[in-house]
N, C-alpha and C positions, 0 to 999 in steps of 0.2 A: 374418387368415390368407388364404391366397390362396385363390382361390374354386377351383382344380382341385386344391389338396390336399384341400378339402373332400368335394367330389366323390368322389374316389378315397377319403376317407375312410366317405365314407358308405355305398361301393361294398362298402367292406372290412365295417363293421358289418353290414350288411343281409344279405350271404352267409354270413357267422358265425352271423346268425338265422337262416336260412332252415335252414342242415347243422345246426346247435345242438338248432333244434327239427324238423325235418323224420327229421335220422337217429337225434336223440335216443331222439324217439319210438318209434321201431321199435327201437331198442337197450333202450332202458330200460323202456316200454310194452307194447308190443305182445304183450308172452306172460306179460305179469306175472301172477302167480298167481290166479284167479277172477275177478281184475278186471282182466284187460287188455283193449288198446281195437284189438287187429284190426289187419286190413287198410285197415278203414275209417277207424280212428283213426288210422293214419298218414297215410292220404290226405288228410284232415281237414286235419292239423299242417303237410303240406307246403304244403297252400291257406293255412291262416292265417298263413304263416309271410311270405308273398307279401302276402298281403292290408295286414295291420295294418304289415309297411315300406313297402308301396306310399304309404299312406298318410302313414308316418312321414318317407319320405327319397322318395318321387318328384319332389315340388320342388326338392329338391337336385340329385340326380344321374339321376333316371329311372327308377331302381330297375331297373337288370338284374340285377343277383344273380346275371348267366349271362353265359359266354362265348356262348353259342349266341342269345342276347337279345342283345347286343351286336354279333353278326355281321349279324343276323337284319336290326335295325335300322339296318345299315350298309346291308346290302342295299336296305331299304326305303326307302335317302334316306332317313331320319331321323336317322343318327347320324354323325358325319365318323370319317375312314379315322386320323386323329392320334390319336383316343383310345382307341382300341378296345386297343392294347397295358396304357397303364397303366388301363385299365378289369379287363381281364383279368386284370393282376398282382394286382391288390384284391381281384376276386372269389377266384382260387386262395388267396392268401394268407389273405383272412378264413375260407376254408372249413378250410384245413389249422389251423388257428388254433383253430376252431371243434371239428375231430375232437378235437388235443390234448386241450381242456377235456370232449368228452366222454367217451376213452379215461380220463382220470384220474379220473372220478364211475364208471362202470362199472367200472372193476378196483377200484374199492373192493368192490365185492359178492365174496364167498367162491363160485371157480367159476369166476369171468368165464373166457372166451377166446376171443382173437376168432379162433381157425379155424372160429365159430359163423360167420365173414360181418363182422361190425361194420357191417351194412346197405350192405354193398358191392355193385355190380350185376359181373354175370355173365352168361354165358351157359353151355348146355351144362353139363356137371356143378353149374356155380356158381349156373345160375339156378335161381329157388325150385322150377317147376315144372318144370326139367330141359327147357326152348327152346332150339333149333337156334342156332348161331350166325346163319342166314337171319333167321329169325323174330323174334332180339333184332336185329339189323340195321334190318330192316322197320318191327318196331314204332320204337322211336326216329327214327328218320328223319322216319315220319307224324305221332306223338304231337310232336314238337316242331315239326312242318310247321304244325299245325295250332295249337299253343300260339301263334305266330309271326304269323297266320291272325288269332287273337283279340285278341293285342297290337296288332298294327296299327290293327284297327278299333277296339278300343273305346278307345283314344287318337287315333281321327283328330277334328278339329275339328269335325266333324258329328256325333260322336255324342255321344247324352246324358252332359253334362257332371258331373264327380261321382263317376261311377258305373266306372270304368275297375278299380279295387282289386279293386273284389266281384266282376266279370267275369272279371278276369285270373287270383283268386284261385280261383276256382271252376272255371277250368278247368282249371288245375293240379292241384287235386282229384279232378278227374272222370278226368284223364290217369292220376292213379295208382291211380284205382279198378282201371280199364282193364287197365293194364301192370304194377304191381306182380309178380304171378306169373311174367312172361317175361322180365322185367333187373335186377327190384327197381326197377322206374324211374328211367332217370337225368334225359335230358333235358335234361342243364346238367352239363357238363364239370369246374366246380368242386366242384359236390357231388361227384361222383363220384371227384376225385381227393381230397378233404379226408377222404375217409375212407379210400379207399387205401392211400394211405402208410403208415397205420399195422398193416394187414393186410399189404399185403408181399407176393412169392410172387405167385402166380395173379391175386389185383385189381389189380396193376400189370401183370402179362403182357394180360391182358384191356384197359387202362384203353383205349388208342388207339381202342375202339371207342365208348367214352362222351365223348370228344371229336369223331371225325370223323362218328357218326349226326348226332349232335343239330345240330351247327354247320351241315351240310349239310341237314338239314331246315328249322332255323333261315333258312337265305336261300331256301332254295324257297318256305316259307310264306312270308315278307314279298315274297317275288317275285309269289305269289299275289296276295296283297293288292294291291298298288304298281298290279298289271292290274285288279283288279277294281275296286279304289277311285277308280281314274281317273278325274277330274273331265272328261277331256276326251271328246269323243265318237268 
């Protein structure tokens, strides 16, 4: 098989896990009866969902899982300008791919609907804690400046080799400890439309702002980096 369908395909699986279990979790999880897993527990799912593909397809394809990781790493010379299209096509399609299969286990419960949200990010009425459009602006911009920030270094060749997964994974983590309450977190363009779509209405009127925060924090951070990581003096 050709080594850039692989890529693209491993692009496609890895963001299918990441929506699968990142908005699973908060769909299926998160308010389950006496034993749901929180805020925490989803922030949790969205790191390990990064971590254990990092692991699984980084030698493959790099493991963006993101539009805004893609751009990010374009910015940072790390990633050439040819791929970033069908990098992108992979990630949106595995993520819409990924909502599908979680929209058809959810409407199986007596109840479901997803004007609950289906873990779509929002602002203003739609976000959890009722955040300014400003505010969801800001945060995604930073949260993914700095997601961007973390990816650079802990994949530069100077650092402790190994260890890049559990870093990258834990900040994603920590991002949605952060932001969950003011967008639902998006931070990655695909997630955000993979569940979209299937909400309709308001999370598509909104979506343009979970592509153009993150992608533009996305090159700011790795532009951070690019200066700071500078070998030259």
């Amino acid at each position: 098989m050709d080594q850039n369908l692989k890529r693209y395909g491993a692009e496609f699986f890895g963001t299918f896990w990441l929506v699968l279990g990142g908005c699973g979790s908060a769909v299926l999880a998160a308010a389950f009866p006496d034993v749901g897993i929180g805020l925490l527990g989803v922030s949790l799912a969205f790191g390990l969902t990064v971590l254990t593909m990092a692991f699984a397809i980084g030698h493959i394809s790099g493991c963006h899982l993101n539009p805004a990781v893609s751009f990010g790493l374009w910015a940072g010379g790390r990633f050439p300008a040819k791929d970033l299209l069908p990098y992108i096509v992979s990630q949106v399609a595995g993520a819409v791919v990924a909502g599908g299969v979680l929209y058809l286990i959810a409407s199986g419960k007596a109840g479901f609907d997803l004007s609950a949200g289906f873990a779509s990010n929002g602002f203003g009425e739609h976000s959890p804690g009722k955040y300014s459009f400003l505010a969801a602006l800001v945060s995604e911009v930073v949260m993914t400046a700095f997601f961007l920030l973390v990816i650079m270094g802990a994949t530069d060749k100077r650092a402790p080799q190994g260890f890049a997964p559990i870093a990258i994974g834990l900040c994603l983590t920590l991002i949605h400890l952060i932001s969950i309450p003011v967008t639902n977190t998006s931070v990655n363009p695909a997630r955000s439309t993979g569940v979209a779509v299937f909400v309709g209405g308001w999370a598509i009127s909104q979506l343009w702002l979970f592509w153009v925060a993150p992608i533009v924090g996305g090159i700011i951070g790795a532009s951070m980096y690019r200066f700071l990581g500078s070998e030259e003096d």
